[in-house]
Legacy VTK file of the C-alpha trace (Angstrom):
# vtk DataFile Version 3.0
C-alpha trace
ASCII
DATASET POLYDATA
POINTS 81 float
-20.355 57.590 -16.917
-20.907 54.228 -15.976
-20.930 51.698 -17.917
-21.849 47.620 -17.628
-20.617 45.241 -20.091
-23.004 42.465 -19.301
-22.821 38.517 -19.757
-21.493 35.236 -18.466
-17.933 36.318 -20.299
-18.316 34.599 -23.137
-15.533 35.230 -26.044
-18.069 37.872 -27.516
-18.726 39.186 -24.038
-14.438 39.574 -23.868
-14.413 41.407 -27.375
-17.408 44.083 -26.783
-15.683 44.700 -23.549
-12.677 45.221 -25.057
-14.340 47.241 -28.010
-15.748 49.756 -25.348
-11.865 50.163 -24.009
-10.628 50.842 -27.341
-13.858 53.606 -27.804
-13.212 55.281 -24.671
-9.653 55.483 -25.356
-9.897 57.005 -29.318
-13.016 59.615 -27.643
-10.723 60.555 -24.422
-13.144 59.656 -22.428
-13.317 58.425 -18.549
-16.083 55.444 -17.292
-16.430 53.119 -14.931
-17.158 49.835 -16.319
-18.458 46.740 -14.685
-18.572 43.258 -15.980
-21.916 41.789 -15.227
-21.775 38.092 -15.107
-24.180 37.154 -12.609
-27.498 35.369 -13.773
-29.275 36.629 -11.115
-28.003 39.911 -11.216
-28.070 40.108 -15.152
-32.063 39.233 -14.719
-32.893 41.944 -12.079
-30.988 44.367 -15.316
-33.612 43.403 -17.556
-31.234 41.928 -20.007
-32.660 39.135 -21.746
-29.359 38.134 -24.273
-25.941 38.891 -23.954
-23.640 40.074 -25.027
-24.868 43.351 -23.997
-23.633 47.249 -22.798
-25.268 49.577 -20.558
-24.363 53.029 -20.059
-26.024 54.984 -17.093
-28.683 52.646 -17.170
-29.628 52.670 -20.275
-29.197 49.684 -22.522
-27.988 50.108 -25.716
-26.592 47.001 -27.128
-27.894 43.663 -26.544
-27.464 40.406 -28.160
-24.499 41.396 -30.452
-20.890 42.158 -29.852
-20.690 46.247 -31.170
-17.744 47.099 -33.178
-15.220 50.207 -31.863
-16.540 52.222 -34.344
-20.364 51.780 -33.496
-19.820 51.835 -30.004
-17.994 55.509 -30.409
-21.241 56.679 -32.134
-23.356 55.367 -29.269
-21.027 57.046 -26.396
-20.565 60.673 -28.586
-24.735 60.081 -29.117
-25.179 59.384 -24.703
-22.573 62.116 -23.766
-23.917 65.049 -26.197
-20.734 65.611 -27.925
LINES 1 82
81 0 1 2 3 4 5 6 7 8 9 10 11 12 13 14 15 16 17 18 19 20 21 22 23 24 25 26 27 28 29 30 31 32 33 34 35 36 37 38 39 40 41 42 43 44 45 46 47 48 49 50 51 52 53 54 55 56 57 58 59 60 61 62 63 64 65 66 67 68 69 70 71 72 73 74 75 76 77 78 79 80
């Protein structure tokens, strides 16, 4: 799983990256993750407000920083378990 924690790291950037380290840890779970902090590079995502998180492409939070607990529903939801 790969996963992109993207923004220019902002304080909320910081906490929904460290909100998807918590997740991972409680689900057991193994990712890369990649801060994306790059304008240029955040632009050729798609991403048009940060904070956001992508996981295997595949944006699923964007413009908010996502609690532990909703961020654990979104990884059990991508990984089918």
């Amino acid at each position: 799983m790969n996963i992109k924690i993207i923004g220019t790291g902002c304080p909320d950037c910081t906490r929904l990256h460290d909100n998807t380290v918590a997740a991972l840890e409680q689900l057991g779970m193994d990712a890369e993750i990649e801060k994306i902090g790059d304008l240029m590079e955040i632009v050729k995502l798609g991403v048009l407000s940060a904070p956001s998180l992508m996981v295997d492409g595949k944006l699923l939070v964007s413009g908010k920083v996502a609690s532990q607990k909703e961020i654990v529903k979104l990884l059990k939801k991508e990984s089918g378990r």
